[in-house]
C-alpha positions as CSV (number, residue, x, y, z in Angstrom):
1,X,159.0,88.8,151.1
2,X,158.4,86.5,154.2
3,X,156.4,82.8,153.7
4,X,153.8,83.8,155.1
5,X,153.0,86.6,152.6
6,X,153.9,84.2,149.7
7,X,151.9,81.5,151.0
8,X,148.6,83.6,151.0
9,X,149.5,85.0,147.6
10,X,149.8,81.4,146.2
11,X,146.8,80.2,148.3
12,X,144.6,83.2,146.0
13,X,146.0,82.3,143.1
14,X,144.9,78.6,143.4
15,X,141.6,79.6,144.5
16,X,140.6,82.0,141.6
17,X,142.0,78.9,139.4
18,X,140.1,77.1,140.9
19,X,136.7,79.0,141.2
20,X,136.5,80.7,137.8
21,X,138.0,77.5,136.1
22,X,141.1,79.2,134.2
23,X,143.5,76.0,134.9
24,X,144.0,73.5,131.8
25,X,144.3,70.6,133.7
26,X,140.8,69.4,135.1
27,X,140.8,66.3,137.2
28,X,138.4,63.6,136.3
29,X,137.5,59.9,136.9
30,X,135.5,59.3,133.8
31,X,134.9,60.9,130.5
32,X,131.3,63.0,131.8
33,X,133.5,64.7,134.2
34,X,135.6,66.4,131.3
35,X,134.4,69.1,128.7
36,X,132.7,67.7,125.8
37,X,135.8,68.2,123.8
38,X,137.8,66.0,126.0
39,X,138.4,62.7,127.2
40,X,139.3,61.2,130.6
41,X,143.0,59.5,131.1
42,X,142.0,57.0,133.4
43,X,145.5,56.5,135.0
44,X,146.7,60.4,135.3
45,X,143.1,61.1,136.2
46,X,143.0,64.5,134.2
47,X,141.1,65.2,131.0
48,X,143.3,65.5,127.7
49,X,142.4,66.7,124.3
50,X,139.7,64.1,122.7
51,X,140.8,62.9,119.3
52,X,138.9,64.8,116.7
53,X,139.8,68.0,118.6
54,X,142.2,70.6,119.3
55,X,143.4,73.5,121.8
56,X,145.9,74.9,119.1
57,X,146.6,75.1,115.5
58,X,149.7,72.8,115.7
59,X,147.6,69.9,117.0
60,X,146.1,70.6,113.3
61,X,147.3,68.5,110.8
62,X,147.2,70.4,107.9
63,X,149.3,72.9,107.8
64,X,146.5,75.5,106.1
65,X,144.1,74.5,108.9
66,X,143.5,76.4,112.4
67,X,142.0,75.9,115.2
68,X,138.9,76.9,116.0
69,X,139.1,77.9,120.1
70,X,135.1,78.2,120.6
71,X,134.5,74.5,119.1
72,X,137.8,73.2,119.7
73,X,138.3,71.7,115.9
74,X,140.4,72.1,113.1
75,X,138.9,74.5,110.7
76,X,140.1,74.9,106.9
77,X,141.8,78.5,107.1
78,X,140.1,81.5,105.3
79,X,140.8,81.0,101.4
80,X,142.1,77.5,101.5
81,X,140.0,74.7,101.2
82,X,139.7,70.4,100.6
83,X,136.4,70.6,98.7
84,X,134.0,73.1,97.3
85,X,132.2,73.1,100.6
86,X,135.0,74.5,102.3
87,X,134.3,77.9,100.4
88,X,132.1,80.6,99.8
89,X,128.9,79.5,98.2
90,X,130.2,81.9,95.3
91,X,133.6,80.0,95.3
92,X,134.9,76.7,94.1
93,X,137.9,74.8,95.8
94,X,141.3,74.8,93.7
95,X,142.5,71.3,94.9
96,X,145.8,71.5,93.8
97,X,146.5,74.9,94.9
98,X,144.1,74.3,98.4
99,X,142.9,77.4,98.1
100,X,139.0,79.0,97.0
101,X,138.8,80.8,93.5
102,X,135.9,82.8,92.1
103,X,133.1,80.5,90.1
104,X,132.5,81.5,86.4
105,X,129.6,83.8,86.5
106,X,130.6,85.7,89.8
107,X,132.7,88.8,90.7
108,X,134.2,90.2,93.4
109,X,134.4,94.0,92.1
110,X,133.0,95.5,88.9
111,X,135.8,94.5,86.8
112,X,134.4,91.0,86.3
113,X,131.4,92.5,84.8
114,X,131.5,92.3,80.8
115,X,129.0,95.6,80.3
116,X,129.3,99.0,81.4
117,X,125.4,98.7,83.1
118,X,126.9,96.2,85.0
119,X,128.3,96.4,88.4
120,X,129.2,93.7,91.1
121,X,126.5,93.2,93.9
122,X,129.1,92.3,96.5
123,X,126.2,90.7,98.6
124,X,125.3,87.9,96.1
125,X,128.7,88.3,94.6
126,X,126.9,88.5,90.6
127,X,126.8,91.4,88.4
128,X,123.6,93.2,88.1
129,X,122.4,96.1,86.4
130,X,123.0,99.5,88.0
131,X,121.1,101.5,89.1
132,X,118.6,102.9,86.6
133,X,119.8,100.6,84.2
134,X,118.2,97.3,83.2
135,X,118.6,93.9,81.4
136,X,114.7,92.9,81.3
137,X,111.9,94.9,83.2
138,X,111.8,93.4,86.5
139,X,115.2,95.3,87.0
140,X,112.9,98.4,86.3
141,X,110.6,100.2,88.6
142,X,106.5,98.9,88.3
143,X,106.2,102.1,86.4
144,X,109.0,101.5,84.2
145,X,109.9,99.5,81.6
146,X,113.3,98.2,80.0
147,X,114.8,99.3,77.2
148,X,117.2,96.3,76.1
149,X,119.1,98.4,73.3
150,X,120.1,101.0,76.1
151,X,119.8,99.2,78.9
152,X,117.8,102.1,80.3
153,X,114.8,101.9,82.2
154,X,111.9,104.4,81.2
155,X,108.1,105.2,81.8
156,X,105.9,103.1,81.0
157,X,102.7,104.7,79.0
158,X,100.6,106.2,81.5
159,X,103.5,106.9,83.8
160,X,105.9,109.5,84.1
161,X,109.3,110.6,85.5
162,X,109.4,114.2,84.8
163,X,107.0,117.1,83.4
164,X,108.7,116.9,80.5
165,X,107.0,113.6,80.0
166,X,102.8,115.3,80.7
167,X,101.0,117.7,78.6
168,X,101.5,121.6,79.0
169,X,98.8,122.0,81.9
170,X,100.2,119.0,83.7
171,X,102.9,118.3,85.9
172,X,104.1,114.9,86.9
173,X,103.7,113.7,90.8
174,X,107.3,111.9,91.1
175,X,105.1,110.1,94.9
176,X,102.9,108.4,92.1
177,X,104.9,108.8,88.8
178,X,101.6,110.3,87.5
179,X,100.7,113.2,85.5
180,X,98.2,115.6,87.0
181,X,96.3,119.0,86.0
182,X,98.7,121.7,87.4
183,X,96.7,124.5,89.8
184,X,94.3,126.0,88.1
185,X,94.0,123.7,85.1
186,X,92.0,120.5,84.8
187,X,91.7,117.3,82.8
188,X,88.5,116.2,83.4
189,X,85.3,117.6,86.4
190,X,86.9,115.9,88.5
191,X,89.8,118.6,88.8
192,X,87.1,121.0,89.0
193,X,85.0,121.9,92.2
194,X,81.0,120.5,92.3
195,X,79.8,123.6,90.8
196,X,82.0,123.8,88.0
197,X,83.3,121.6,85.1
198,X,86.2,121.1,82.9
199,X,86.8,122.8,79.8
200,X,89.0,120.2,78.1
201,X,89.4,122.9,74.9
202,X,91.6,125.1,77.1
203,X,91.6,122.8,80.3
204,X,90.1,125.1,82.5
205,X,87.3,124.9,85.1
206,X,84.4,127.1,84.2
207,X,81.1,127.3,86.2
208,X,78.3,125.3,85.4
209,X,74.6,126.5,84.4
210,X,72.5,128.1,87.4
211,X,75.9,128.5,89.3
212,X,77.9,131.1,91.4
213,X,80.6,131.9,92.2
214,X,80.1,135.8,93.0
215,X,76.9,137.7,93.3
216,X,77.8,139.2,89.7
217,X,76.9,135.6,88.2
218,X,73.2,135.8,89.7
219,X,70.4,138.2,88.2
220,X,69.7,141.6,89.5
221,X,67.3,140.4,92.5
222,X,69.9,137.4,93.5
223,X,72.7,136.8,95.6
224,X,75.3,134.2,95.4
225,X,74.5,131.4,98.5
226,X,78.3,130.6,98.3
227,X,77.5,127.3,100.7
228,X,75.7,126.0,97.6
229,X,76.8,127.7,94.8
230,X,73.6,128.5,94.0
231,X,71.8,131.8,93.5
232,X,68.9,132.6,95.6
233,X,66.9,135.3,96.1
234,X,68.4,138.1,97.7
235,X,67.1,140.3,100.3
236,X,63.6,142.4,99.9
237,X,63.5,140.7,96.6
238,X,60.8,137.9,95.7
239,X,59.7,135.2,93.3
240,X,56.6,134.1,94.5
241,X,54.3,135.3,97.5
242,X,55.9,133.1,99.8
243,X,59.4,135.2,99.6
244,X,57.4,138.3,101.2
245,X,56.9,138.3,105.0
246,X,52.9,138.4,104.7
247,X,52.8,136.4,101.5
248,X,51.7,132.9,103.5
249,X,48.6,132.2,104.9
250,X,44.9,132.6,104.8
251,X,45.5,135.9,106.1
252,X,48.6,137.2,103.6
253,X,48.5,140.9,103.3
254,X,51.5,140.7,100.7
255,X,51.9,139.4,96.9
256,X,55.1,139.4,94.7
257,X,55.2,141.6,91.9
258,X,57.2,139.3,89.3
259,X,57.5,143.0,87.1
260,X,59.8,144.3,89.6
261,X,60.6,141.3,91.9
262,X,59.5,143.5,95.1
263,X,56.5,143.0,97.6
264,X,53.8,144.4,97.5
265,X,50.9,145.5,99.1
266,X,47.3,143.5,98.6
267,X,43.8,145.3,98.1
268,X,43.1,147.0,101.4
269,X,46.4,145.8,103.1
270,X,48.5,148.2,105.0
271,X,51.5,148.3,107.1
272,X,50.5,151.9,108.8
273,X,48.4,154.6,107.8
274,X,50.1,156.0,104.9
275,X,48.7,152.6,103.0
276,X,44.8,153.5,104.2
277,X,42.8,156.6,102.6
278,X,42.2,159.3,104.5
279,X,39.1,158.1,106.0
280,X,40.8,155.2,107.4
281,X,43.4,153.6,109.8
282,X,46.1,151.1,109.6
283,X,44.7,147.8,112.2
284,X,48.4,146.5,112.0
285,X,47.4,143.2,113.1
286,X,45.7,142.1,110.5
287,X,47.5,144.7,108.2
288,X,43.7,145.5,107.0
289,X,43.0,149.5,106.4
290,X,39.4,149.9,108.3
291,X,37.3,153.1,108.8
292,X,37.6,155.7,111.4
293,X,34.6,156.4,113.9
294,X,31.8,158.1,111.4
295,X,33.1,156.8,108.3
296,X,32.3,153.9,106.2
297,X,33.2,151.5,103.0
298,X,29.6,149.5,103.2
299,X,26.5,150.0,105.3
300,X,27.6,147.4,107.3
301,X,29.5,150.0,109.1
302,X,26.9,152.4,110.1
303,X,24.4,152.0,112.2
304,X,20.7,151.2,111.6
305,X,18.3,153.7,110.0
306,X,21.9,154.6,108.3
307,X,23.3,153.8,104.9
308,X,27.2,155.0,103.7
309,X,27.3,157.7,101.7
310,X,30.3,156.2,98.7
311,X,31.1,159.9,97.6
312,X,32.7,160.9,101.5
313,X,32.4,157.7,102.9
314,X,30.6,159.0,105.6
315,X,27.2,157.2,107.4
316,X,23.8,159.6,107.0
317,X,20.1,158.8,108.3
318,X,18.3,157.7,105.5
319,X,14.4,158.5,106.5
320,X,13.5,161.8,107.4
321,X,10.3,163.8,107.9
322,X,11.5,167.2,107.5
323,X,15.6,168.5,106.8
324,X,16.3,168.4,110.3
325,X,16.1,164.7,111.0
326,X,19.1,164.4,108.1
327,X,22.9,164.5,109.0
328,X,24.7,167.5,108.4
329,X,25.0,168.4,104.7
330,X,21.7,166.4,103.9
331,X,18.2,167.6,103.1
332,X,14.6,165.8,103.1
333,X,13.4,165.2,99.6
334,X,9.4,164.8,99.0
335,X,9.9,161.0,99.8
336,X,11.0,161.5,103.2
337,X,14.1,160.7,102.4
338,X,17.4,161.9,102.8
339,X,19.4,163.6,100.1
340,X,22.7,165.5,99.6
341,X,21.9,169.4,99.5
């Protein structure tokens, strides 16, 4: 390799030293131009390891201490200590042996534990009770309590951890640890739906008085409304006069018959002519049965010198001279007046 080529290699080298600061030697004319963990030798000019510190572990003292690189001081090494402060807050320092031991009262694996309910929480480094076991009741879940005999924790009254522990129609809802009525069964209404109650002989929901479910529940002239629950009267069927379409009204042509729970017709009312006799017409307006042309109810209906004969509801002349001023059928009678022959 010619001098050239190694003179531009070195000249590289030097300058990455020198940018990315990877040389141990660092130049300096006082101690604020070193790193904090170093001091500046006045006559080299360079900055050496301060006392206190260290780059390696032989510049340690101790021969169980190491150096820590990031803070550039000697550090007790893992296990070995001076003082109880140089172990784990679970520790305590052997002095004579330099080295950390267990405290009494901790454990580093279940074998330290006295009881078999025990095992070692190897976060806090202290035996505890397993898990669903117990040594008082806060070691239990809020629905359990402790059993100190057993060391079991179990369900508190009220509470439950399995059917076993609810009555026949219950089931227990491990989300809650609660016994509740199984489908179909109840405890108390508020199992049941609005319209029904609880049975708490046989734990059933059973409807309530003047409730529905189905029409069958509902009398004869009823339907089951199942928005309500309630029966109501069912179609072409009545109660009161209201229920049938002309039983409202100054003008109602209809009434309820409470024998038969159908409408009926009023006096004189008519839907067509079938309702009217055969003298008169259905006026389906006002659902009123009136007389046709030349028959009559009342005089009112005939004209004057007329009356309304009630036999054939028919309008006759009344006064007469001789049988030929009468109306059909009618004769004069010796007080000019006019008779049926």
């Amino acid at each position: 390799m010619d001098k050239f080529n190694i003179l531009l290699i070195s000249s590289l080298i030097l300058f990455g030293l020198l940018i990315f600061g990877c040389t141990s030697v660092r130049k300096c004319e006082k101690d604020s131009d070193c790193l904090v963990w170093q001091t500046c030798n006045i006559s080299a000019k360079k900055c050496i390891t301060a006392s206190g510190f260290c780059t390696a572990d032989d510049e340690c003292n101790i021969t169980y201490q190491t150096c820590d690189k990031n803070k550039h001081t000697c550090q007790m090494k893992k296990g070995n200590c001076l003082k109880d402060s140089d172990c784990e807050n679970w520790q305590e320092c052997d002095t004579a042996a330099k080295t950390c031991k267990i405290k009494l009262g901790y454990c580093t694996d279940d074998s330290f534990c006295v009881d078999e309910w025990e095992t070692c929480d190897t976060q806090t480094h202290a035996c505890k009770a397993r898990q669903g076991r117990c040594n008082n009741d806060f070691e239990c879940q809020a629905w359990q309590l402790c059993n100190t005999s057993s060391h079991y924790c179990y369900a508190r009254a009220g509470f439950c951890e399995s059917s076993d522990h609810c009555g026949a129609w219950e089931s227990c809802d491990t989300s809650l640890h609660k016994c509740k009525a199984k489908e179909g069964f109840c405890g108390g209404d508020s199992d049941c739906k609005s319209w029904q109650y609880c049975d708490r002989t046989i734990h059933r929901c059973n409807l309530r008085a003047d409730y529905c479910e189905t029409t069958k529940e509902c009398e004869y002239w009823q339907t089951c409304d199942i928005s309500t629950h309630k029966c109501k009267v069912a179609r072409d069927y009545c109660i009161e006069d209201s229920d049938c379409e002309g039983g409202s009204g100054t003008d109602a042509w209809q009434y309820c018959d409470t024998s038969t729970r159908r409408c009926g017709l009023k006096a004189s009312k008519c839907t067509d002519d079938s309702n009217c006799a055969s003298y008169e017409y259905c006026e389906v307006t006002a659902h009123t049965c009136k007389s046709n042309p030349g028959y009559c109810t009342s005089i009112s209906e005939c004209s004057i010198g007329q009356s309304c004969d009630p036999l054939i509801h028919a309008c006759y002349i009344v006064s007469c001279s001789r049988d030929s001023d009468c109306s059909p059928g009618y004769v004069c009678n010796i007080y000019r007046s006019c008779i049926r022959a």
